[in-house]
Backbone as CSV, one residue per row, in Angstrom:
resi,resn,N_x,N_y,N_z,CA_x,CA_y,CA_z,C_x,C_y,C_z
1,UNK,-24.238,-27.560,-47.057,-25.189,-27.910,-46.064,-25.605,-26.653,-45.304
2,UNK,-27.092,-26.267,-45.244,-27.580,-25.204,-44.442,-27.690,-25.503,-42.738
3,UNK,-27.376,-24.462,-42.890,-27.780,-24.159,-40.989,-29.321,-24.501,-40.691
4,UNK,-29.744,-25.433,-39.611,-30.807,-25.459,-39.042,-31.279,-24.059,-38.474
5,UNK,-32.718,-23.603,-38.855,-32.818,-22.097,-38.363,-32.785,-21.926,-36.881
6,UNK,-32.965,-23.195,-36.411,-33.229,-22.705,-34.689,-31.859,-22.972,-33.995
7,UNK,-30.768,-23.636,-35.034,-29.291,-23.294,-34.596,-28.658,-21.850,-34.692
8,UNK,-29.569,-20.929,-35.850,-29.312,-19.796,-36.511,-29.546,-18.956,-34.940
9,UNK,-30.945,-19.384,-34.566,-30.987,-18.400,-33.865,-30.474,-17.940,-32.661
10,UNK,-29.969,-19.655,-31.578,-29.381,-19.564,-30.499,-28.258,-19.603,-30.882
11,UNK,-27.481,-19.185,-32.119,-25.952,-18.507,-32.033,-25.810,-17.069,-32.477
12,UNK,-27.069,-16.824,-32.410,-27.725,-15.390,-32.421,-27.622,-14.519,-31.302
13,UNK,-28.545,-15.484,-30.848,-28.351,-15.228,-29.268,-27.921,-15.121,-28.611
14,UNK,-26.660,-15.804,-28.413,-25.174,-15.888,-27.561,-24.519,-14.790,-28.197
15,UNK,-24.702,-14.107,-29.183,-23.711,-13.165,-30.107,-24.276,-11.804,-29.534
16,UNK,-25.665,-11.897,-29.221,-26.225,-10.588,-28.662,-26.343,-10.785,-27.437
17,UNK,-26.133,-11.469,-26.943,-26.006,-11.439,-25.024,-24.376,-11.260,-24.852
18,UNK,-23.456,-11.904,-25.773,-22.190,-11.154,-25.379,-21.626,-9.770,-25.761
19,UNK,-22.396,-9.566,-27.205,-22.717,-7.888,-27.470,-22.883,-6.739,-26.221
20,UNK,-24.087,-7.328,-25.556,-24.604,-6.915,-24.941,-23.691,-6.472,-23.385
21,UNK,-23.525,-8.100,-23.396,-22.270,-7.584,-21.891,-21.228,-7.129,-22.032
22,UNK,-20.195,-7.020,-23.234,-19.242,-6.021,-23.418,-19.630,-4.867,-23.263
23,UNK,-20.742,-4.421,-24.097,-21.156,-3.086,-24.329,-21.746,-2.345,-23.084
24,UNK,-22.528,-3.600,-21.997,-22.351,-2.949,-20.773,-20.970,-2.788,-19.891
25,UNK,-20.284,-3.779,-20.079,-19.298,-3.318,-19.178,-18.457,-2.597,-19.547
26,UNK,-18.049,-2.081,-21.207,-17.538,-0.422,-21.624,-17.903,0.858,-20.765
27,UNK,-19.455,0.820,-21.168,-20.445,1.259,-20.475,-19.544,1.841,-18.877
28,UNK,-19.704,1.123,-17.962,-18.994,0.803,-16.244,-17.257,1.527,-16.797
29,UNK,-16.258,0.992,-17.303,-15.018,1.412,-17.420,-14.825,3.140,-17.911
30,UNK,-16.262,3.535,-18.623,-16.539,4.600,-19.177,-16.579,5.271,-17.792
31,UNK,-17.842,4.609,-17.414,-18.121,5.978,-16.340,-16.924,5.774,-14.967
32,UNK,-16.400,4.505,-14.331,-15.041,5.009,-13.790,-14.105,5.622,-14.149
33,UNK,-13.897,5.635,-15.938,-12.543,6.763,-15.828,-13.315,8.088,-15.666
34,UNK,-14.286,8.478,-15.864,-14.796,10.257,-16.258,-15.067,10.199,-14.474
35,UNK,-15.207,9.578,-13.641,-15.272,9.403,-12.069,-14.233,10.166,-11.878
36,UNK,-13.265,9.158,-12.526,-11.237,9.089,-11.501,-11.223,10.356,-12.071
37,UNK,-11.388,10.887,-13.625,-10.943,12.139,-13.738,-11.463,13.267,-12.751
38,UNK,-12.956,13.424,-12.963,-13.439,14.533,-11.843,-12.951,14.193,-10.424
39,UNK,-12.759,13.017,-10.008,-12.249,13.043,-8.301,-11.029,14.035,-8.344
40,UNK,-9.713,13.266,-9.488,-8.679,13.770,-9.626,-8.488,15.457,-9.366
41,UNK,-9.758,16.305,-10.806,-9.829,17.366,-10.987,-10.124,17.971,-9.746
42,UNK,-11.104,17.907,-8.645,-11.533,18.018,-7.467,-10.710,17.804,-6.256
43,UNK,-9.829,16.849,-6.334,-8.718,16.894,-5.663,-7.647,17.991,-5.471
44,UNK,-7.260,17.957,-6.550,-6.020,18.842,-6.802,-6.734,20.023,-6.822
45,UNK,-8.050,20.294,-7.100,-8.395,22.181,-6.892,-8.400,21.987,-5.426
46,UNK,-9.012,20.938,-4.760,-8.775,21.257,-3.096,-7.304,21.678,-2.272
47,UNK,-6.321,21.010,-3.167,-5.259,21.120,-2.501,-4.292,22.004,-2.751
48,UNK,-4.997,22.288,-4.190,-4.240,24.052,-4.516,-5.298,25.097,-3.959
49,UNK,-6.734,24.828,-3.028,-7.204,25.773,-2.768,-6.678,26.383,-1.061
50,UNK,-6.719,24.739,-0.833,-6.092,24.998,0.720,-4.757,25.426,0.772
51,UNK,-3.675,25.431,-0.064,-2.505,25.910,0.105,-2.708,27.277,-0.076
52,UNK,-3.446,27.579,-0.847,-3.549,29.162,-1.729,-4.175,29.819,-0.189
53,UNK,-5.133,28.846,0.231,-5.612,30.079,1.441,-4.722,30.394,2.654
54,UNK,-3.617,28.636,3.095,-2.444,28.943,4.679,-2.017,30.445,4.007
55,UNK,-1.291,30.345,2.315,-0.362,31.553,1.527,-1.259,32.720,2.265
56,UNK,-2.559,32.987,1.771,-3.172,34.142,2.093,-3.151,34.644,3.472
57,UNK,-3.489,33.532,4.207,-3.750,33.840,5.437,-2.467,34.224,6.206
58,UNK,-1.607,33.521,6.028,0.097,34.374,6.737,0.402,35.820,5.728
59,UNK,0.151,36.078,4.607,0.289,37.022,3.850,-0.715,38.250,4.803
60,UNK,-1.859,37.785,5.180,-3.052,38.510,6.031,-2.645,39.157,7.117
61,UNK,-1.903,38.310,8.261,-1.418,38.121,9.468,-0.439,39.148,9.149
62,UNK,0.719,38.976,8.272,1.714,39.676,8.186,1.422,41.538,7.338
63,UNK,0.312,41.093,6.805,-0.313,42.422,6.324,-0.871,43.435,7.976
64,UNK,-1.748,42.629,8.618,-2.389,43.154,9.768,-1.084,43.649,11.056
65,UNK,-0.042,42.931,10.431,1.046,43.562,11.402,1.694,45.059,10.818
66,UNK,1.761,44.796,9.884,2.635,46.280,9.054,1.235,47.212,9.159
67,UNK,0.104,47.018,8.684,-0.291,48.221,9.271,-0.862,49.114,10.304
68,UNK,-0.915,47.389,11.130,-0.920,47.869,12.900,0.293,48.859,13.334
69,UNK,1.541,48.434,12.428,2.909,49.331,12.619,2.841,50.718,12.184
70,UNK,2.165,50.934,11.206,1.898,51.854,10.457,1.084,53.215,11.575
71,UNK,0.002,52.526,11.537,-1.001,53.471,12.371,-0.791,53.276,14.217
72,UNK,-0.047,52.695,14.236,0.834,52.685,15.628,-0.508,51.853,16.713
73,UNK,-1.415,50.829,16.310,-2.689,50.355,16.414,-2.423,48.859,15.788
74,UNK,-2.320,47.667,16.503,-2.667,46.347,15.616,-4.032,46.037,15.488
75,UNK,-4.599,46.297,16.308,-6.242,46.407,16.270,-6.377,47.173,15.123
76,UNK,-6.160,48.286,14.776,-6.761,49.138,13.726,-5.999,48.570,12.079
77,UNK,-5.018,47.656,12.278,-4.440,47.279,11.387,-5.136,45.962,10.759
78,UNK,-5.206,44.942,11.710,-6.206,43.936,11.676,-7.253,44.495,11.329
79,UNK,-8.201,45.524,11.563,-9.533,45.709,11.252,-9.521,46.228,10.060
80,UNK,-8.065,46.717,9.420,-8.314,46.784,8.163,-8.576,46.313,6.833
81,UNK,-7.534,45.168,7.808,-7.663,43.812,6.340,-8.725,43.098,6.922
82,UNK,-9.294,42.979,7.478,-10.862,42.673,7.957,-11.826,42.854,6.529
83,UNK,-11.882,44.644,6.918,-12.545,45.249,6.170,-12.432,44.753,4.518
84,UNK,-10.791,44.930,3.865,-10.918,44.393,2.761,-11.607,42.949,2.408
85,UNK,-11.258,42.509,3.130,-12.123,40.676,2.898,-13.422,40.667,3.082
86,UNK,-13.787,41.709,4.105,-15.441,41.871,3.702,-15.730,42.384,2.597
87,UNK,-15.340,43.077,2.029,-15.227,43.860,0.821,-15.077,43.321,-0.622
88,UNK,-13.832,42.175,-0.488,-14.025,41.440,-1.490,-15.183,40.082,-1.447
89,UNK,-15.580,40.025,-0.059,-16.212,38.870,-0.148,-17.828,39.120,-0.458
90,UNK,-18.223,40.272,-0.451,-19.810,40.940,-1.001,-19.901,40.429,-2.380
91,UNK,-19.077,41.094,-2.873,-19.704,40.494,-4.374,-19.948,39.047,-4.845
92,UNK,-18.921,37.663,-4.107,-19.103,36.682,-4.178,-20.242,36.472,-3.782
93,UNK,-20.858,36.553,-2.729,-22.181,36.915,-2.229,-22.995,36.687,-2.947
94,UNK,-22.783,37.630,-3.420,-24.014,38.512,-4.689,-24.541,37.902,-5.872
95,UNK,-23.016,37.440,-6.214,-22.965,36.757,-7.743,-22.195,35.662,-7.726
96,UNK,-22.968,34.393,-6.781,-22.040,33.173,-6.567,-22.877,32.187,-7.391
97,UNK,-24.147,32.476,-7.622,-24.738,31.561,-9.035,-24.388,31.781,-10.164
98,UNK,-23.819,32.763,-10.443,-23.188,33.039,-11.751,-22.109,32.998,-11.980
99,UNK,-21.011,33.468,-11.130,-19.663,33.008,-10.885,-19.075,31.730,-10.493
100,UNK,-19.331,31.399,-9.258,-18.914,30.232,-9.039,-19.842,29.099,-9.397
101,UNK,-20.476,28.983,-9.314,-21.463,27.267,-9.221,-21.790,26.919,-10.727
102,UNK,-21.588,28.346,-11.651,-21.770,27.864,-13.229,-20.671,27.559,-13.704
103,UNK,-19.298,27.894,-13.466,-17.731,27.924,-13.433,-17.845,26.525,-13.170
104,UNK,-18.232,25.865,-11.818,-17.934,24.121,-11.203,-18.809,23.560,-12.049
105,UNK,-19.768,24.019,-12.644,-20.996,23.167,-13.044,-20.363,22.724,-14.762
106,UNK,-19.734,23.888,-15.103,-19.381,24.123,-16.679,-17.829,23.076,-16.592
107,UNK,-17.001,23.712,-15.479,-15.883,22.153,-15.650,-16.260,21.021,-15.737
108,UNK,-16.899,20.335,-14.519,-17.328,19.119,-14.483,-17.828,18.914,-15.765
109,UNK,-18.794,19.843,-16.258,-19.524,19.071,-17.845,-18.256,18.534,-19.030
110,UNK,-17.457,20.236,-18.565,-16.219,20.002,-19.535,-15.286,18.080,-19.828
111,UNK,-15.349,17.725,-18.580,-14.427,16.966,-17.950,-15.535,15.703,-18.836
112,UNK,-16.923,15.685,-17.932,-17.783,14.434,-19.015,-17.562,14.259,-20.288
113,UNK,-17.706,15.486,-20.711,-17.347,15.557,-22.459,-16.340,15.143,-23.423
114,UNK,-15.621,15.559,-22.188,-14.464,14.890,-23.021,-13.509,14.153,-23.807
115,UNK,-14.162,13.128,-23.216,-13.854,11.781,-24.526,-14.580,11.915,-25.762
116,UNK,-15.674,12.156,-25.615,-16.754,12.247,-26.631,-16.348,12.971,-27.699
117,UNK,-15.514,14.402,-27.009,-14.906,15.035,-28.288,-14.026,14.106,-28.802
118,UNK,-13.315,13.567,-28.208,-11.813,13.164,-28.701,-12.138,12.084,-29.694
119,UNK,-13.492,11.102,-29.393,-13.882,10.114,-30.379,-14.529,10.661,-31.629
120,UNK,-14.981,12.202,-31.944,-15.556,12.445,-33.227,-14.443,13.197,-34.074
């Protein structure tokens, strides 16, 4: 016994509207995990950036004391490591579209991609 065609088609139909809503809501679970990952990734560089800088900054403090000791001057000691941080901080300056923002721009892509590799 054949299928009536217009039974054919509304179990057609139900087959591609639930197609459809799985494949959107993959879709949604897709883009929350590549979310959670970049929050994650973004997280943890914040919190290894802020630790890395208290490190620097007492490393700074304690630098600006030894060679305030040095030159018998804390003023002149402080103004030295001044100077270096201006010093290193020019070139960031200079070359922060090419260094940094293509560096964040190139992880994050990294991070999207990623499944994509892992599925071919």
């Amino acid at each position: 016994m054949e299928r009536e065609p217009i039974d054919f088609f509304q179990e057609l139909k139900v087959l591609v509207a639930d197609y459809l809503s799985a494949r959107i809501q993959l879709i949604k679970f897709e883009i929350f995990e590549k979310t959670a990952k970049i929050s994650a990734l973004l997280f943890s560089s914040l919190v290894i950036a802020m630790l890395g800088s208290m490190v620097l900054f007492f490393l700074s403090i304690a630098l600006g004391f030894y060679l305030g000791s040095l030159f018998n001057s804390y003023g002149t000691g402080f103004l030295l490591v001044t100077g270096f941080y201006v010093l290193l901080l020019l070139p960031f300056i200079l070359f922060r579209k090419n260094w940094i923002e293509k560096t964040i721009v190139n992880k994050i892509i990294d991070q999207l991609m990623e499944k994509e590799e892992d599925e071919q």
